[in-house]
N, C-alpha and C positions, 0 to 999 in steps of 0.2 A: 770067472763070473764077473758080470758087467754091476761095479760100486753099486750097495743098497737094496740087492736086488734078496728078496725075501719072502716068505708064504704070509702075506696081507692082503686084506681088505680090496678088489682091485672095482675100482666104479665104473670103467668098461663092461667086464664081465658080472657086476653084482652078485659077484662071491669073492672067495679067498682064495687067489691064487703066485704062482712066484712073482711077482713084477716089483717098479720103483715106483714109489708115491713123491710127488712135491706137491708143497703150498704155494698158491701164488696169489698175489693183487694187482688187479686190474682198474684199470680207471675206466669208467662206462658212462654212455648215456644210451639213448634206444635208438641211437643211429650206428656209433663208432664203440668199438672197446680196445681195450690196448693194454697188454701186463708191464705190471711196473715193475713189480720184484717177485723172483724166486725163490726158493727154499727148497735141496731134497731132501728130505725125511728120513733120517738114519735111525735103523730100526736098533733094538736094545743089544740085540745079537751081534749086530755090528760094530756097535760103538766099543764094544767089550773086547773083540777080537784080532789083537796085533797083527797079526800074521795079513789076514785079509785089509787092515787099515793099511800098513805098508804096501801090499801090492795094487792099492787103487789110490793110494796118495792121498788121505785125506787126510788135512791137514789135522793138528795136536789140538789144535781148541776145539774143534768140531766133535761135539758129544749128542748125544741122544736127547733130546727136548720133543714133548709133545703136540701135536700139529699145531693146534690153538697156540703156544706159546710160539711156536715160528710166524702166523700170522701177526702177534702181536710186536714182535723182533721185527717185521717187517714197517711194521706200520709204524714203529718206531723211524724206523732209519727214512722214510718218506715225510716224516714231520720232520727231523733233522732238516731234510732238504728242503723244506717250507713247503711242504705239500697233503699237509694233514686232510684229510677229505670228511668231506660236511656231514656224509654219513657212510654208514658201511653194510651190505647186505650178504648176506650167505646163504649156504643148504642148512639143512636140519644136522646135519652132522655138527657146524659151527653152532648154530643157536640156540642148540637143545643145551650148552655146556654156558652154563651159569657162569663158572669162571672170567670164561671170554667175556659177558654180556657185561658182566662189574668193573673188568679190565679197560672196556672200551669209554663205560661212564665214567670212571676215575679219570680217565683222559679226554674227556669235556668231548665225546665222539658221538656223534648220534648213529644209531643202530635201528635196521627192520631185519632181523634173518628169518628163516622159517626157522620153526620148530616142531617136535614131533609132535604126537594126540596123547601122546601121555606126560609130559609136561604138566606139571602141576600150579595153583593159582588160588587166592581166595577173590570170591566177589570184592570191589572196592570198596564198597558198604558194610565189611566186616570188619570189629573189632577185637580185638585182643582183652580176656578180660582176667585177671592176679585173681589166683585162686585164692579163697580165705586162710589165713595164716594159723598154723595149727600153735598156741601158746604164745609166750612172748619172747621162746627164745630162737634165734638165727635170723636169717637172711629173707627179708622179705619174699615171698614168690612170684616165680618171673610168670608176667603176663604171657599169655596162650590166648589163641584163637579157639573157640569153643567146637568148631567142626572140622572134620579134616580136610584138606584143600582137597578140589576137585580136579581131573584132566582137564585140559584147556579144550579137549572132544565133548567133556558133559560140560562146562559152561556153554559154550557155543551150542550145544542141542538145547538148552535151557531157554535160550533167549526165542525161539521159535523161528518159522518162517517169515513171519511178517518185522522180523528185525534186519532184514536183510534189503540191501538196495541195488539196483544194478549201475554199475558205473565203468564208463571205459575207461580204459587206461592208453590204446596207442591206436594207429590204423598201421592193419596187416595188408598182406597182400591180397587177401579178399574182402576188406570190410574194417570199418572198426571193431575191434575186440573189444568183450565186455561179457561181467559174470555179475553174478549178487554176490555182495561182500556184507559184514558190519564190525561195526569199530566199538568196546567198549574197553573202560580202563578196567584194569584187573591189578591183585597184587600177587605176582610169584614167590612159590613156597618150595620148601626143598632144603634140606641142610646146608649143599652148597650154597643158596641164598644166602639163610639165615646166620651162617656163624662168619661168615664179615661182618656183618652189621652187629651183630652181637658183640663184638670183640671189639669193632671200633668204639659205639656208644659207651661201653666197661669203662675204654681205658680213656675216653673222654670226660664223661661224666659218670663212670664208676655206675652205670643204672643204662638199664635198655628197657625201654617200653612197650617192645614187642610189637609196634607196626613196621609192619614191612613197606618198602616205597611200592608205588603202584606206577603201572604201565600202559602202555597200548597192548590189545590184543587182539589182532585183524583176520578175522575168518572169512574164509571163501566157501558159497557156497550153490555150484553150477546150479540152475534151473533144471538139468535132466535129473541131478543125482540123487540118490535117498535119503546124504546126508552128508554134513561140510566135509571138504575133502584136504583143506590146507589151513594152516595158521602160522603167526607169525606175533615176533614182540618187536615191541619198536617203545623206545625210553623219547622219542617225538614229543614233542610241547603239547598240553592238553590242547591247546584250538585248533593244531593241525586239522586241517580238511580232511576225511576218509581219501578221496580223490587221491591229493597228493602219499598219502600210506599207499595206497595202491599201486601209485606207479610206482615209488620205490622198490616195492614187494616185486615188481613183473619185471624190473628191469635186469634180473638177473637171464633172462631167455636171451639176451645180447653174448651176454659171458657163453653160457652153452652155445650158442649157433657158432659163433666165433672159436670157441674150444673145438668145434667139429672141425673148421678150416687150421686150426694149426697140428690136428693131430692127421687128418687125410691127405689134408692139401701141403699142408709142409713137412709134416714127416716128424712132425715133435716126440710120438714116440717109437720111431724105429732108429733111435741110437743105439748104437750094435759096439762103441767103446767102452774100455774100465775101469780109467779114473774117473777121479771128482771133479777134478779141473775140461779131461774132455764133454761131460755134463753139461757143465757147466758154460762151455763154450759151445755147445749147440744148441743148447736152449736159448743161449744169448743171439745165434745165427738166425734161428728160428723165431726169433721175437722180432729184431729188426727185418726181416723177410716182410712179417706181418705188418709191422705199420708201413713197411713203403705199399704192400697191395691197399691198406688200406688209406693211405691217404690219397693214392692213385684213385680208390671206387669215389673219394669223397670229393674230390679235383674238378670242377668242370672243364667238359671236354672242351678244346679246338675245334673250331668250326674246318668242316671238310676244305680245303685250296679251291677254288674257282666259284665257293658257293658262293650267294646273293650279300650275305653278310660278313663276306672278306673283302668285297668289290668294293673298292674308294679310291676319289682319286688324290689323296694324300696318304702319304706313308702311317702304318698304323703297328705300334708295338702284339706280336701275335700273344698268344697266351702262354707261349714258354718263354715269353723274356723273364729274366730276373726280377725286373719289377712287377710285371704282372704277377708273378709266382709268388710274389712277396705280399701284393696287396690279397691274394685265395687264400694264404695262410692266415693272414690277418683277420679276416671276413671267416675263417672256419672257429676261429680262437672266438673271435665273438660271439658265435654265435654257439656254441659249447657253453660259453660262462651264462648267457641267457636264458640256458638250462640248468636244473640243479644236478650236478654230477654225484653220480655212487660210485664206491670204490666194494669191489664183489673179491671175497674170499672164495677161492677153489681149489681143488686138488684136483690133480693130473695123476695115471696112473699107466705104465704101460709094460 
């Protein structure tokens, strides 16, 4: 049996069948993407079981950690190497998990992932209010919010249609793309929320006052449909523009397109070896594969031999000499940082 390989979750098939899951980060913009770091995902089954850990070689340290915590070990080891990214996007699978969302704030990382419609939230305009104290003995009572937080599906149906605006975010191959979106700040609720903040504020100031921090929270919501169809949080600076939430939010469609070209076009998941280390060394094969096609689609081409525009009568460096090739890198470098770059959390499954 080929390392890892286990009855989970498979996003190919959207059910649960034998396959390996990894985590990985990608550096994106809406042109180019590129995965930085891998992680496969060793199921609980695995990590337990000597027989099989000996015959696919994974190594002693290598224990069972769950996915969000491998994104975060990654994104570690990419700040190590001075590459911390300005912000990070995912699927609902990542941003519905509050964990990750605190993880990525504690690390001064700005964040848009989707997350699901059931996600919970209070309006920003709520307060917490300390129930009356019954006598004068104990513990003051910890402030509460008076209603139960709502799905982030009923805020969003609350605000109406006419809170919605349309706004594009890129030009496809037919057209600029563009849906109705709206942006309002929200504060997230949820035990996972709540008991960080609770436990920091105690051991701070021994007292929590029971507001929770508030967020972005950017709904879509197409002009054909009966009702929003996506959401997302983003911890983004109140004066962000809806605009730029936007493209952050879309720019993971780069991730998926490009994920189809390494799983069809290169073969990412028809590794057919056992260890961890051959894994390991074909998904590293399969990554460099990918940036050389893709620095190749982003390259401008060499003008055809005899055309109008090679014709001179002084010698002219072509565009594969070393310096020219130096000055297209330099010229792509630029103009990437001219854009703000996302770094996209995904799981591969095969």
């Amino acid at each position: 049996m080929s390392v890892a390989v286990a009855p989970q979750y498979c996003g190919a098939l959207g059910k649960r069948a034998n396959c390996q899951v990894a985590v990985s980060v990608h550096a994106a913009t809406d042109t180019a993407s590129c995965p930085l770091q891998w992680r496969l995902f060793l199921p609980k089954e695995w990590a337990s079981d000597t027989d099989r850990r000996t015959a696919t070689r994974i190594p002693p340290e290598i224990t069972h950690r769950e996915k969000w915590r491998l994104a975060l070990d990654m994104l570690d080891t990419l700040a190590g190497w001075g590459m911390t990214p300005p912000a990070v996007v995912a699927d609902a699978a990542y941003g519905t998990n509050a964990h990750l969302r605190a993880s990525l704030a504690d690390r001064g990382i700005d964040y848009v992932p989707a997350v699901r419609a059931d996600v919970t939230a209070h309006p920003f305009d709520a307060e917490p209010k300390a129930p009356d104290r019954n006598g004068h003995i104990g513990c003051w009572p910890q402030p509460r919010y008076r209603h139960r937080a709502s799905s982030v599906a009923a805020l969003a149906a609350g605000l109406g249609r006419e809170a919605f605006t349309t706004v594009a975010w890129r030009q496809g191959t037919r057209g600029e793309l563009r849906s109705r979106f709206a942006a309002v700040r929200v504060r997230p609720a949820g035990k996972a929320v709540e008991r960080p903040i609770r436990t920091a504020a105690s051991a701070e100031q021994g007292w929590w006052d029971g507001i929770l921090p508030d967020c972005w929270l950017l709904v879509e919501w197409p002009e054909d449909a009966e009702a929003p169809t996506d959401y997302w949080l983003s911890n983004l600076s109140k004066d962000t523009a809806i605009a730029d939430l936007v493209r952050l939010a879309k720019v993971r469609w780069r991730i998926e397109h490009d994920y189809r070209e390494l799983k069809h076009g290169l073969g990412l998941d028809h590794f057919e070896g056992r260890s961890w280390s051959g894994w390991h060394h074909h998904v590293t094969l399969v990554t460099a594969a990918h940036a050389f096609l893709t620095e190749q689609r982003l390259t401008p081409k060499a003008p055809a031999p005899g055309s109008l525009s090679t014709r001179s009568s002084t010698p002219s460096k072509t565009s594969c000499s070393p310096d020219s090739r130096q000055r297209r890198l330099i010229m792509f470098e630029a103009a990437t940082r001219r854009r703000r770059m996302a770094a996209s959390l995904s799981r591969a499954s095969g």
